[in-house]
py3Dmol code that shows the C-alpha trace and the ligand (Angstrom):
import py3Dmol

protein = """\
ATOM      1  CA  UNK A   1       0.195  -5.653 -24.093  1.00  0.00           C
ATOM      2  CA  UNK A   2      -3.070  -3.928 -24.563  1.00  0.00           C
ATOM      3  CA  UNK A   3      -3.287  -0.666 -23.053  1.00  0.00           C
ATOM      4  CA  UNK A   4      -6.400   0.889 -22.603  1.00  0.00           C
ATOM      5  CA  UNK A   5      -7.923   4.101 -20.501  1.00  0.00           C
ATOM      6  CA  UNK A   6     -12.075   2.895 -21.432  1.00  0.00           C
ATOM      7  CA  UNK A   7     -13.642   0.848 -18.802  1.00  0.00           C
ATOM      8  CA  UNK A   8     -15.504  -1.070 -21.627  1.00  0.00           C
ATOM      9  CA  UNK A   9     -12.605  -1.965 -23.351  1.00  0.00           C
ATOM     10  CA  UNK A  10     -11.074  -3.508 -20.191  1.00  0.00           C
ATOM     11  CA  UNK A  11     -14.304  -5.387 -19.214  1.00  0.00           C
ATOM     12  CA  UNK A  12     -14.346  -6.798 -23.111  1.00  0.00           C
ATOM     13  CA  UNK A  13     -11.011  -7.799 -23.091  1.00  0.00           C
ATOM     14  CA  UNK A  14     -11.250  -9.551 -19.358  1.00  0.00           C
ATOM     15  CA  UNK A  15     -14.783 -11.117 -20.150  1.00  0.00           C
ATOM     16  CA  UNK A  16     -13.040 -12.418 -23.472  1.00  0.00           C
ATOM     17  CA  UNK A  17     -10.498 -13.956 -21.544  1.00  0.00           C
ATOM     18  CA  UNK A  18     -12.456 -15.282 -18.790  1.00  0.00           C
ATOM     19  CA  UNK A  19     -14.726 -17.410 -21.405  1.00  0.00           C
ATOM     20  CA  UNK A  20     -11.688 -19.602 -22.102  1.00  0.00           C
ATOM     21  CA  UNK A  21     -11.618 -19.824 -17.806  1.00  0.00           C
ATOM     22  CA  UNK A  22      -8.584 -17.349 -17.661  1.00  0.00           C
ATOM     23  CA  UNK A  23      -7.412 -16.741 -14.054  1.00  0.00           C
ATOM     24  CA  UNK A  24      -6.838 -12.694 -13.409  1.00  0.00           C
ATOM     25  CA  UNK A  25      -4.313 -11.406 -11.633  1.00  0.00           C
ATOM     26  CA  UNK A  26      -4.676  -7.485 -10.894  1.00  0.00           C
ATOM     27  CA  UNK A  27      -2.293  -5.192  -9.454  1.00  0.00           C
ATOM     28  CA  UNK A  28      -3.884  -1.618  -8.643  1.00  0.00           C
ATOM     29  CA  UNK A  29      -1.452   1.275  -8.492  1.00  0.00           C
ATOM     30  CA  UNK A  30      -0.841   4.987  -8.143  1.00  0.00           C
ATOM     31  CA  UNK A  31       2.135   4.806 -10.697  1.00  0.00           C
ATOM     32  CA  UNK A  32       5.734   5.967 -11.239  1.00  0.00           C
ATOM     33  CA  UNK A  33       6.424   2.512 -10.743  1.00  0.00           C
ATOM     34  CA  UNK A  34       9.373   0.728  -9.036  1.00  0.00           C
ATOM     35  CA  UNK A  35      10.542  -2.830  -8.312  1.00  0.00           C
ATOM     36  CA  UNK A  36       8.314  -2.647  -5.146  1.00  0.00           C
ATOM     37  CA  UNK A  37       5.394  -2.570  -8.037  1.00  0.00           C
ATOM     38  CA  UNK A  38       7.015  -5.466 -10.389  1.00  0.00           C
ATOM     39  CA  UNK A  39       7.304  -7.741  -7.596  1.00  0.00           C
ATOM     40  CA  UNK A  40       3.326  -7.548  -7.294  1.00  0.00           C
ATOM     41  CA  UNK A  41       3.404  -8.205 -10.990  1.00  0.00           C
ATOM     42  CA  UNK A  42       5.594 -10.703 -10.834  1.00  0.00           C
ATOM     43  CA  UNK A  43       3.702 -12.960  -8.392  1.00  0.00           C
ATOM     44  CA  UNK A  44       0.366 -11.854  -9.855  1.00  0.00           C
ATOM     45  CA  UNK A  45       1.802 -13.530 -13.278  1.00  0.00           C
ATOM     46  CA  UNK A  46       3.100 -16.765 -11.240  1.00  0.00           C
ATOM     47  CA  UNK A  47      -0.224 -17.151  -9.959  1.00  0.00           C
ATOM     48  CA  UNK A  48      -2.879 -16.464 -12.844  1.00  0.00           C
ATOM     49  CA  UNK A  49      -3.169 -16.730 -16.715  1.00  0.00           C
ATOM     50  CA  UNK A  50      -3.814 -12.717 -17.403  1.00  0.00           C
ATOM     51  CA  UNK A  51      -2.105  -9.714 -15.464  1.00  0.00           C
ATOM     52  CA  UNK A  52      -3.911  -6.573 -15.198  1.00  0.00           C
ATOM     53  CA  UNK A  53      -2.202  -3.343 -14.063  1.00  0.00           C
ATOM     54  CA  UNK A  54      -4.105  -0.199 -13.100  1.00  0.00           C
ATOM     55  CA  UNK A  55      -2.077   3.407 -12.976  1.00  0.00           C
ATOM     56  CA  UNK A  56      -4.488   5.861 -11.531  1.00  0.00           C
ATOM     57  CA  UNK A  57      -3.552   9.038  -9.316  1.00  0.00           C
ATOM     58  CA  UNK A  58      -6.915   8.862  -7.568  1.00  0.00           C
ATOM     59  CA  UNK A  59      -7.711  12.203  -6.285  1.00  0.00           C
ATOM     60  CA  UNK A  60     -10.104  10.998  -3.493  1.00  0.00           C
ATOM     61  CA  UNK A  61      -7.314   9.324  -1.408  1.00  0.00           C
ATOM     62  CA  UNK A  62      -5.506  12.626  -1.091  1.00  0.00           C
ATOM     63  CA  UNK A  63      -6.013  15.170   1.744  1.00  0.00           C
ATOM     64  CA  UNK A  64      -6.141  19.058   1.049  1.00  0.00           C
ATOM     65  CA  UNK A  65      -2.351  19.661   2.030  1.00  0.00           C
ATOM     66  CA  UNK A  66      -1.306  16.194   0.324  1.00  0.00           C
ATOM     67  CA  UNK A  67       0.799  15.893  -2.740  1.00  0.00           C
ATOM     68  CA  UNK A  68      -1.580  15.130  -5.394  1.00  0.00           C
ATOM     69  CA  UNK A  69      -1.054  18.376  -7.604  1.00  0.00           C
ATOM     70  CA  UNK A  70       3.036  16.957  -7.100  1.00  0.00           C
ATOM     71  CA  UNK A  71       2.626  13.348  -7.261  1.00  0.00           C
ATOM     72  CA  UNK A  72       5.145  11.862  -9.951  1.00  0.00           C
ATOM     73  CA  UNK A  73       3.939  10.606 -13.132  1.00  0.00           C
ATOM     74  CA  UNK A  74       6.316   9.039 -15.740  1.00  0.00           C
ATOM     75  CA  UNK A  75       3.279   7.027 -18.076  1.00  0.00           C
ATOM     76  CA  UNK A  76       6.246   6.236 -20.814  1.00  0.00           C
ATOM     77  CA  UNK A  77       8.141   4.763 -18.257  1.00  0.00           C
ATOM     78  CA  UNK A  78       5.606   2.834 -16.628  1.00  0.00           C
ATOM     79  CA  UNK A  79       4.633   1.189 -20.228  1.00  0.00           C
ATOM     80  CA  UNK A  80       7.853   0.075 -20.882  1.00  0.00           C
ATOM     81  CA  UNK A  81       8.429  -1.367 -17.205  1.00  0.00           C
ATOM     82  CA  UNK A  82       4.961  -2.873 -17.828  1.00  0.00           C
ATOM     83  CA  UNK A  83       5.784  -4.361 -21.252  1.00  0.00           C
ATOM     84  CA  UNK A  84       8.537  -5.983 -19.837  1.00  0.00           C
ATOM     85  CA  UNK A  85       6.949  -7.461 -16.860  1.00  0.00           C
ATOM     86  CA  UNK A  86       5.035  -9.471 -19.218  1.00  0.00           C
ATOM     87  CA  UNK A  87       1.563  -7.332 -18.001  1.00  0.00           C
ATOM     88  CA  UNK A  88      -1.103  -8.319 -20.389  1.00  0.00           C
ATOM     89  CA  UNK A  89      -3.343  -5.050 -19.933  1.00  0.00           C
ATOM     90  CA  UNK A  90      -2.275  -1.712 -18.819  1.00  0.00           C
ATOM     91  CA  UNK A  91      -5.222   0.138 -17.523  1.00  0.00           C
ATOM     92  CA  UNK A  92      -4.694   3.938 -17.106  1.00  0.00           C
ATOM     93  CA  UNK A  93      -8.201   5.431 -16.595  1.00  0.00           C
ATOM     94  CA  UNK A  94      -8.444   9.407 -17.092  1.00  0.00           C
ATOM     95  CA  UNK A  95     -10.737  11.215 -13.770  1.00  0.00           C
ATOM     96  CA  UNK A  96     -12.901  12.090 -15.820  1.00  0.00           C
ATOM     97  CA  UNK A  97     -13.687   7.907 -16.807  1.00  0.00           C
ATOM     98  CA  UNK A  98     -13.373   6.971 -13.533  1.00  0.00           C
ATOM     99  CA  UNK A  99     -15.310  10.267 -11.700  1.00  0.00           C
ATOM    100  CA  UNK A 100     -17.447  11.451 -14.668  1.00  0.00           C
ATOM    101  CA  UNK A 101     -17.797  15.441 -14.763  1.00  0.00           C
ATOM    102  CA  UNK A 102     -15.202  14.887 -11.711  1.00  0.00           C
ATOM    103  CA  UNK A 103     -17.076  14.013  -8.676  1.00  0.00           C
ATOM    104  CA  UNK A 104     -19.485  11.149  -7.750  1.00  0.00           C
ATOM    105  CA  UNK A 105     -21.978  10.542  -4.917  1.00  0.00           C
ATOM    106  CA  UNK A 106     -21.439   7.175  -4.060  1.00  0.00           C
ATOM    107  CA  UNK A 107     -18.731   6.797  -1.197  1.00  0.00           C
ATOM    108  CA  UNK A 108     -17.641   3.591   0.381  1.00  0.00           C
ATOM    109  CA  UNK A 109     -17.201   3.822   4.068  1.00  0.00           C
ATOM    110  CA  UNK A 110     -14.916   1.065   5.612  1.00  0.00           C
ATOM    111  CA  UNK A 111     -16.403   2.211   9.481  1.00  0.00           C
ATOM    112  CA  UNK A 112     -14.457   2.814  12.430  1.00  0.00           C
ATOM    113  CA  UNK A 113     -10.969   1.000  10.930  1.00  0.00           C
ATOM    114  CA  UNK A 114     -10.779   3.883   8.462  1.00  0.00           C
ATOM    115  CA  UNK A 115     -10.219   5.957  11.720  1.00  0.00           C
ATOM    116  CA  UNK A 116      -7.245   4.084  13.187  1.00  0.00           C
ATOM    117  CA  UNK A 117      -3.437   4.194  12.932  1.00  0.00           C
ATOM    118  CA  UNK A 118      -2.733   5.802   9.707  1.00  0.00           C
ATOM    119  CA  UNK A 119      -6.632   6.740   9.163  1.00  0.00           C
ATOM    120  CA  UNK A 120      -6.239   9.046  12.102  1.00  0.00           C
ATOM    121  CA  UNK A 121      -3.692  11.187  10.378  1.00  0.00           C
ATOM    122  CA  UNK A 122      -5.323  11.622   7.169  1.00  0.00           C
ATOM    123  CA  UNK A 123      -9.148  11.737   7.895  1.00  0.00           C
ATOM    124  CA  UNK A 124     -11.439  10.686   4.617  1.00  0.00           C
ATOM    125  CA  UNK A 125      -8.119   8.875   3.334  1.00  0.00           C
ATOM    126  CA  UNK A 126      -9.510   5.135   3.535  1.00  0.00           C
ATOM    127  CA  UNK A 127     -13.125   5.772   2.446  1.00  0.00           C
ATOM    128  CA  UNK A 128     -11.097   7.601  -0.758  1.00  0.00           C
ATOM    129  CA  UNK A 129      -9.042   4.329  -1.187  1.00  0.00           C
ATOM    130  CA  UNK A 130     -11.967   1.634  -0.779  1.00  0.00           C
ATOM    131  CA  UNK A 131     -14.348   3.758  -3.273  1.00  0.00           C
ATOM    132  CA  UNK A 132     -11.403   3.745  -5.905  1.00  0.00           C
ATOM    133  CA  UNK A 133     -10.969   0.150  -5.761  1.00  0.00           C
ATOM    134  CA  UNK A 134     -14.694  -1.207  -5.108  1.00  0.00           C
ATOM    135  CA  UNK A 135     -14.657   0.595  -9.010  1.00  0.00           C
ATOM    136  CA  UNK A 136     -11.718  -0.940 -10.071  1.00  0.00           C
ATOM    137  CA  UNK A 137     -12.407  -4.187  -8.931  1.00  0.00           C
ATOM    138  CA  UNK A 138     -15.880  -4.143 -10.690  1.00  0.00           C
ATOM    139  CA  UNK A 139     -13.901  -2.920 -13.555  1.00  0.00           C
ATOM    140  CA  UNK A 140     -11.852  -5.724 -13.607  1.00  0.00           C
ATOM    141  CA  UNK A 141     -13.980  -8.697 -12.098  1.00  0.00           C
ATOM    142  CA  UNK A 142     -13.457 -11.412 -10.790  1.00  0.00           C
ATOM    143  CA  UNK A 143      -9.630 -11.484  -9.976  1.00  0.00           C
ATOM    144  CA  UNK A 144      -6.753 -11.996  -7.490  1.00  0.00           C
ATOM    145  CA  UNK A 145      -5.475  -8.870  -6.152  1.00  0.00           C
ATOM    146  CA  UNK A 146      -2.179  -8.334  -5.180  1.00  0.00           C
ATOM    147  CA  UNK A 147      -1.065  -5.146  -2.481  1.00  0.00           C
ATOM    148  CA  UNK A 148       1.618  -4.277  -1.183  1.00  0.00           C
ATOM    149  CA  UNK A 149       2.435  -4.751   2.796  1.00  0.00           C
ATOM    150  CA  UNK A 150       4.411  -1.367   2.654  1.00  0.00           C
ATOM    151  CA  UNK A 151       0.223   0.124   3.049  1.00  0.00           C
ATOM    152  CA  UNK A 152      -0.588  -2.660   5.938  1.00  0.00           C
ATOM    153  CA  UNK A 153      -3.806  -0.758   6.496  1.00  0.00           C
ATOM    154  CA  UNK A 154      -4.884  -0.358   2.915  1.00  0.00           C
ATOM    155  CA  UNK A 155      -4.884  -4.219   2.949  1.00  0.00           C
ATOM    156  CA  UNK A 156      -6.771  -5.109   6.235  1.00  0.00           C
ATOM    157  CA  UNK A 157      -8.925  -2.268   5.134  1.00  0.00           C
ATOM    158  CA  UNK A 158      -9.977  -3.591   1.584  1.00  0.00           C
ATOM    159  CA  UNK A 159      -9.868  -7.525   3.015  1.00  0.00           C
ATOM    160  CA  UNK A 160     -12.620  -5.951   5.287  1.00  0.00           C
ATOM    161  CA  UNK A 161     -14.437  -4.233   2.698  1.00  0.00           C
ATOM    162  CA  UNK A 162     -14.336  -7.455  -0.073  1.00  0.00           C
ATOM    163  CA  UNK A 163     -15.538  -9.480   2.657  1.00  0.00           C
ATOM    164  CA  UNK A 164     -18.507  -6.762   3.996  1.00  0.00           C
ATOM    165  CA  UNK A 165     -19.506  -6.082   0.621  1.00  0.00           C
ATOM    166  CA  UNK A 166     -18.764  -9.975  -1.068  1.00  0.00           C
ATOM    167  CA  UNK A 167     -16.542  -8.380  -3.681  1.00  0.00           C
ATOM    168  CA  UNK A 168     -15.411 -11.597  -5.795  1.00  0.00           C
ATOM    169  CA  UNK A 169     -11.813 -10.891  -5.368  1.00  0.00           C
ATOM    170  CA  UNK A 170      -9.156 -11.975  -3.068  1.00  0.00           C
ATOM    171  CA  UNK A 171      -6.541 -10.181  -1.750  1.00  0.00           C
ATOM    172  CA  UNK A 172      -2.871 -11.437  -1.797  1.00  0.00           C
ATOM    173  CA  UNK A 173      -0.704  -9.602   0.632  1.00  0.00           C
ATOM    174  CA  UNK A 174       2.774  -9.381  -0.706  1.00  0.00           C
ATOM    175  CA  UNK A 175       6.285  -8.308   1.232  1.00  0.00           C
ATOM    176  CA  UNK A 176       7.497  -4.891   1.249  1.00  0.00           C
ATOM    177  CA  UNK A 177      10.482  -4.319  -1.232  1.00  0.00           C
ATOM    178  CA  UNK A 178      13.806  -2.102  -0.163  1.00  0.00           C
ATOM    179  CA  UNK A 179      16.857  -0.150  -1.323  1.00  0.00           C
ATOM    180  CA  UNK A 180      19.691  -2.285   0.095  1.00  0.00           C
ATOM    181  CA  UNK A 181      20.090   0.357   3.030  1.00  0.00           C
ATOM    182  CA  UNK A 182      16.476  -0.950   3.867  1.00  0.00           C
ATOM    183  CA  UNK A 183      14.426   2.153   3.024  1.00  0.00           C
ATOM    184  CA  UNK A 184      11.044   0.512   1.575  1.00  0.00           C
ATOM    185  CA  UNK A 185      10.703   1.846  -1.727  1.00  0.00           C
ATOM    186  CA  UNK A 186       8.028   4.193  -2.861  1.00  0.00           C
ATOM    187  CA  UNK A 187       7.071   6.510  -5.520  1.00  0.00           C
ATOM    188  CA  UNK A 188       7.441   9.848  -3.083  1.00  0.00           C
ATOM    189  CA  UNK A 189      11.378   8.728  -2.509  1.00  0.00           C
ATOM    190  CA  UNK A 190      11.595  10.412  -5.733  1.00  0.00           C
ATOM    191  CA  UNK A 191      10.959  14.048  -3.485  1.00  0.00           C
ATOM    192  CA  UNK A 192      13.881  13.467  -0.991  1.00  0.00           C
ATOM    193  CA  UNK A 193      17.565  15.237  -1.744  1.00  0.00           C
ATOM    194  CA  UNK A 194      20.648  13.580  -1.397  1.00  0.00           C
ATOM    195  CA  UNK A 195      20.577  14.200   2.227  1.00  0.00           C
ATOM    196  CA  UNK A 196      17.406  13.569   2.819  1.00  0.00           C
ATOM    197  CA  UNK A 197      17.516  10.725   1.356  1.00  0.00           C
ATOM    198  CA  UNK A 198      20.528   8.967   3.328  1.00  0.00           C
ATOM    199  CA  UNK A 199      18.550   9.846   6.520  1.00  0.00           C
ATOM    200  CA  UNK A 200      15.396   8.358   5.749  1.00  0.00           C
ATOM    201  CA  UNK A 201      17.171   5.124   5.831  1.00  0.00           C
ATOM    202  CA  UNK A 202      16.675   5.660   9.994  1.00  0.00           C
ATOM    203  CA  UNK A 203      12.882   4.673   9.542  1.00  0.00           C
ATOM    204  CA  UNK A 204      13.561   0.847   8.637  1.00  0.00           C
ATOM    205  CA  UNK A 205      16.713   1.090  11.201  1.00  0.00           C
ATOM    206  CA  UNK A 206      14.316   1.846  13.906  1.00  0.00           C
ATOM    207  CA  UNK A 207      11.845  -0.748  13.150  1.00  0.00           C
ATOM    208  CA  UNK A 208      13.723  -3.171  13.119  1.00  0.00           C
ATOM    209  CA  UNK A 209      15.038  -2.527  16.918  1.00  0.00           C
ATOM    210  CA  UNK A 210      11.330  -2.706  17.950  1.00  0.00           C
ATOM    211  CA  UNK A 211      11.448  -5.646  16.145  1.00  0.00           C
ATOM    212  CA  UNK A 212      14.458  -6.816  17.908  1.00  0.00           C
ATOM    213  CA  UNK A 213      12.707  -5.344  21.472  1.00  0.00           C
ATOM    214  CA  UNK A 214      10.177  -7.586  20.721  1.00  0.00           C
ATOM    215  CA  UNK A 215      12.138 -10.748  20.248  1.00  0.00           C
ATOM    216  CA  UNK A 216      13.878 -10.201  23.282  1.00  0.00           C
ATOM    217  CA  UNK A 217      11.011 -10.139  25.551  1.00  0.00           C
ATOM    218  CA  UNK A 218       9.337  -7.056  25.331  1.00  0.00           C
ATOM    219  CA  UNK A 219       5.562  -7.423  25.133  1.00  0.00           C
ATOM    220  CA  UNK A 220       4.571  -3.169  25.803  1.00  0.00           C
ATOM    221  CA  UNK A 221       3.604  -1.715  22.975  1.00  0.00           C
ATOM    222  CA  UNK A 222       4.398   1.651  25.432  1.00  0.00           C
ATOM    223  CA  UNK A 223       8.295   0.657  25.245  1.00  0.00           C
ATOM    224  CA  UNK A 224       8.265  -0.877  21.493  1.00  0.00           C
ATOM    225  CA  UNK A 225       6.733   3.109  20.714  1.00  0.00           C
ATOM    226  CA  UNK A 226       9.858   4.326  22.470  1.00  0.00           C
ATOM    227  CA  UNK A 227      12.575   2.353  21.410  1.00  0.00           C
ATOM    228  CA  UNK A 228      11.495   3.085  17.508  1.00  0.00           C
ATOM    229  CA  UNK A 229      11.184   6.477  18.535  1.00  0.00           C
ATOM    230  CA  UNK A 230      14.105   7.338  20.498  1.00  0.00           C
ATOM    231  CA  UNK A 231      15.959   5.814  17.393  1.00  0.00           C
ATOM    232  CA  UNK A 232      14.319   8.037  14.564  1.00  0.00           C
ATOM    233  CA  UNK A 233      15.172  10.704  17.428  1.00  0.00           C
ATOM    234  CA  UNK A 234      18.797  10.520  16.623  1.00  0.00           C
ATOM    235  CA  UNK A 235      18.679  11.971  13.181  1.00  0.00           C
ATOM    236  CA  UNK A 236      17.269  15.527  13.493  1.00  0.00           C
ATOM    237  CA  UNK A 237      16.027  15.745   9.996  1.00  0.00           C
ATOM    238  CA  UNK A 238      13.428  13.440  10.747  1.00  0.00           C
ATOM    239  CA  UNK A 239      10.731  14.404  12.092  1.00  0.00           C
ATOM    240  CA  UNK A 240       8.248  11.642  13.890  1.00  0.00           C
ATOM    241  CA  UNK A 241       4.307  11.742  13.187  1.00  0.00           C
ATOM    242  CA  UNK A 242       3.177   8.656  14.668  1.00  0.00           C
ATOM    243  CA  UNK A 243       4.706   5.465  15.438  1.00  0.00           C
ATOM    244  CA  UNK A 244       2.003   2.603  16.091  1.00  0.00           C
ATOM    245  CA  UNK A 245       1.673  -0.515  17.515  1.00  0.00           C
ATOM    246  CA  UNK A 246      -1.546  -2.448  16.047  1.00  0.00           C
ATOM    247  CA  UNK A 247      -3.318  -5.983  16.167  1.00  0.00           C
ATOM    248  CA  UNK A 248      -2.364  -7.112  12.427  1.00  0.00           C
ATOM    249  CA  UNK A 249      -5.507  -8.204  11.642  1.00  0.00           C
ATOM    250  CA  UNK A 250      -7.715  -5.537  12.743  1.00  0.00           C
ATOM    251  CA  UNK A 251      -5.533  -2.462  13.755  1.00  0.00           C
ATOM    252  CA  UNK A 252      -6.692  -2.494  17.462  1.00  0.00           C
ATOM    253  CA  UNK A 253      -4.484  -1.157  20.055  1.00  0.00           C
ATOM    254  CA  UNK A 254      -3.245  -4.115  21.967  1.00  0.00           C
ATOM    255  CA  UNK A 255      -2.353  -3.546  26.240  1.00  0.00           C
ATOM    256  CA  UNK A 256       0.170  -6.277  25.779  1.00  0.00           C
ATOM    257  CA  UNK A 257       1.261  -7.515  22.320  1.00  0.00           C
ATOM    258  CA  UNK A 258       0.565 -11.164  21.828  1.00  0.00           C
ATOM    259  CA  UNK A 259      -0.395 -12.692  18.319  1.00  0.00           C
ATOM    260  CA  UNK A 260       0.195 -10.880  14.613  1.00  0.00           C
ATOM    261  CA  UNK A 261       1.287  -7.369  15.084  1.00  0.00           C
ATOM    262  CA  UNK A 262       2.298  -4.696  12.970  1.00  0.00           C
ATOM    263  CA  UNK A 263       4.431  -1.622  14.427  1.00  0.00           C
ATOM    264  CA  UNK A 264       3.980   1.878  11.825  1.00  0.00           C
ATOM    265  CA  UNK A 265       5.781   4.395  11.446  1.00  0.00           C
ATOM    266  CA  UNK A 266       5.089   8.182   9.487  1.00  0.00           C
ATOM    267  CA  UNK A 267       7.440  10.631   9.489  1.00  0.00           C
ATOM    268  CA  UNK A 268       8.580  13.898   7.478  1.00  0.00           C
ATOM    269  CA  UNK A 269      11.624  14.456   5.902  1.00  0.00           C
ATOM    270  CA  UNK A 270      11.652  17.856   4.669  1.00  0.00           C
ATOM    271  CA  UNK A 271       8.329  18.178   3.201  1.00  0.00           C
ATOM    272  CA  UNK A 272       8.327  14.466   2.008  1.00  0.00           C
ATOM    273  CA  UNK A 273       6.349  11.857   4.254  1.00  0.00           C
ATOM    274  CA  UNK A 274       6.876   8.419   4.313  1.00  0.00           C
ATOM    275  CA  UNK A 275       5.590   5.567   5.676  1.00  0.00           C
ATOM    276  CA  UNK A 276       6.367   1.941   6.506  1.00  0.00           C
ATOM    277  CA  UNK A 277       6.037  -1.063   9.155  1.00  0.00           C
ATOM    278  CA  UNK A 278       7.152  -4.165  10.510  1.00  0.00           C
ATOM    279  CA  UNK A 279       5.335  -7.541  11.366  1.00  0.00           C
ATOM    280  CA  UNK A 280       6.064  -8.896  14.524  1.00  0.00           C
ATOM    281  CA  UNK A 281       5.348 -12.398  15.502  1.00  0.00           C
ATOM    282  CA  UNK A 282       3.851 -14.462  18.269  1.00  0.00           C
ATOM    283  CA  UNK A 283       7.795 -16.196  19.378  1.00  0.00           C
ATOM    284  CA  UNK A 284       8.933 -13.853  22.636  1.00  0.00           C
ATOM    285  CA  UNK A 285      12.198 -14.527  23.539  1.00  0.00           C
ATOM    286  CA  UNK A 286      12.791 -16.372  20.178  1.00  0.00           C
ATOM    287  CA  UNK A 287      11.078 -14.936  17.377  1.00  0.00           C
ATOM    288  CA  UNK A 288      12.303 -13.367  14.531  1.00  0.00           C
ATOM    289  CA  UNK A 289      10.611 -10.225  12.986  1.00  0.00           C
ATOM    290  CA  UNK A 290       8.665 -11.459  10.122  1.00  0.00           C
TER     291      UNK A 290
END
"""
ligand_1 = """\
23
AMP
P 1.064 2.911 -4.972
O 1.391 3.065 -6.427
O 2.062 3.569 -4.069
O -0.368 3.242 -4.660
O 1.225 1.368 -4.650
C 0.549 0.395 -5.405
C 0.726 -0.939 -4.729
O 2.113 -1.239 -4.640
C 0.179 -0.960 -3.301
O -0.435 -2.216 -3.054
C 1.415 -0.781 -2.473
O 1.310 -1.319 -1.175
C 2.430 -1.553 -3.290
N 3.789 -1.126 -2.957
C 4.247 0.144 -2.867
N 5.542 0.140 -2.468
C 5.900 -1.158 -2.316
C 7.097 -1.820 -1.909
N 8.207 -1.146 -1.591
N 7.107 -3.167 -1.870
C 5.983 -3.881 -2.189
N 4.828 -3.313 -2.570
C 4.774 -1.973 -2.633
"""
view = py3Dmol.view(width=600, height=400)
view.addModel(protein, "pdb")
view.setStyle({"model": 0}, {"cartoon": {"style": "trace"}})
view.addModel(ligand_1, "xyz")
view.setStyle({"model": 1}, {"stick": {}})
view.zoomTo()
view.show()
């Protein structure tokens, strides 16, 4: 595995590869990496010759009273799981390679979609997200790039913005990953106590019986909102921020749900907030929950 932090050196390496008509696969990520992560390697190296990974805490995707002075880091750990996922370049940029003398002008704006759902709650969030990657992806080139569902909105948001701005990558959407109790796994689980921990397993509990709403009949997004919530409701240490019911392709509010639909949900645990969604699917009365 080559692991590199220089921009140049991963453009050599890719270009090198690329001459002999290499497919790239690239998997962008924040770090402290879990089997949520190697699954996205996994399939990246199933589909394409050479596997990028990216590790970079990118400081523009994180609001003023977010966690990025606290986010975890483990690099060590993330070589070895990398080495043995068979990645063939480990890119871990510095801020000051990627933002040089730690700021640059250029933003990318993904318009009003930035602004819905999980935009609302953390204003500038999406813009930080699609200006990291429109940099990464010209890092890497040409590539397949593979996200996680667990951040719905970071995918329709950077589909939109590859296909606005004809970035010459495509996006592969791939399934969330859980702890057998069905909490999706993330880096921040690593904040919750014991406790905390055995409640937050109420978030995927809850979606599900929207899910389940939804399969039974139940087309209002009004009632989906309250059966998820009044679930999350029964465990006090949680405490609801949003729960959302969106079009899954562009994040609209919908008056009655028909067609691809994603229901979010953030909430705090302590001082830890997490995330996560289900798909529902266009079968009333017999659908499953994708
Ligand atoms: P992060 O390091 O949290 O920025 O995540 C990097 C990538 O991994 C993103 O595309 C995430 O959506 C994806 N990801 C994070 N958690 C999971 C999970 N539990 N299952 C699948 N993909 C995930």
């Amino acid at each position: 595995m080559i692991a590199t932090g220089s921009i140049e050196d991963l453009r050599a390496s890719l270009d090198a590869e690329r001459k002999y008509s290499k497919r790239v696969g690239f998997v962008p990520t924040m770090g402290y990496l879990h089997d949520g992560h190697v699954s996205l390697i996994e399939r990246a190296k199933r589909d394409n010759d050479v596997v990028v990974v990216s590790i970079f805490v990118n400081p523009l995707q994180f609001g003023p009273s977010d966690d990025f002075d606290r986010y975890p880091t483990d690099p060590e750990r993330d070589h070895a799981i990398c080495e043995k996922a068979g990645v063939d370049i480990l890119f871990s940029p510095s801020v000051e390679q990627m933002y040089p003398g730690g700021a640059i002008s250029t933003s990318v704006d993904p318009g009003p979609i930035a602004n819905l759902s999980e935009g609302y709650y953390r204003p500038g969030h999406f813009a930080g997200v699609a200006t990291v990657c429109v940099k990464l992806f010209s890092a890497v080139g040409p590539c397949r790039v593979y996200m996680g569902k667990k951040d719905y909105q970071q995918v329709v948001v950077l589909r939109q913005v590859t296909s606005d701005l004809s970035l010459p990558v495509e996006i592969v959407a791939c399934e969330t990953v859980r702890e057998p109790d069905g909490l999706a796994m993330s880096s921040r689980n690593k904040y919750l106590s014991a406790e905390e921990r055995r409640a937050a397993a109420v978030i995927h509990r809850a979606l599900v019986a929207g899910a389940e709403a939804y399969a039974s009949g139940e087309v209002d997004p009004g009632v989906i909102k309250r059966v998820v919530s009044s679930v999350i409701g029964q465990d006090a240490s949680v405490t609801i921020q949003y729960v959302d019911v969106a079009g899954g392709n562009d994040l609209m509010p919908p008056v009655v749900i028909s067609g691809k639909t994603v229901v979010s949900v953030a909430a705090f645990i302590g001082h830890t907030r997490l995330i996560d969604n289900i798909e529902l699917e266009n079968q009333v009365g017999t659908g499953q929950p994708a």
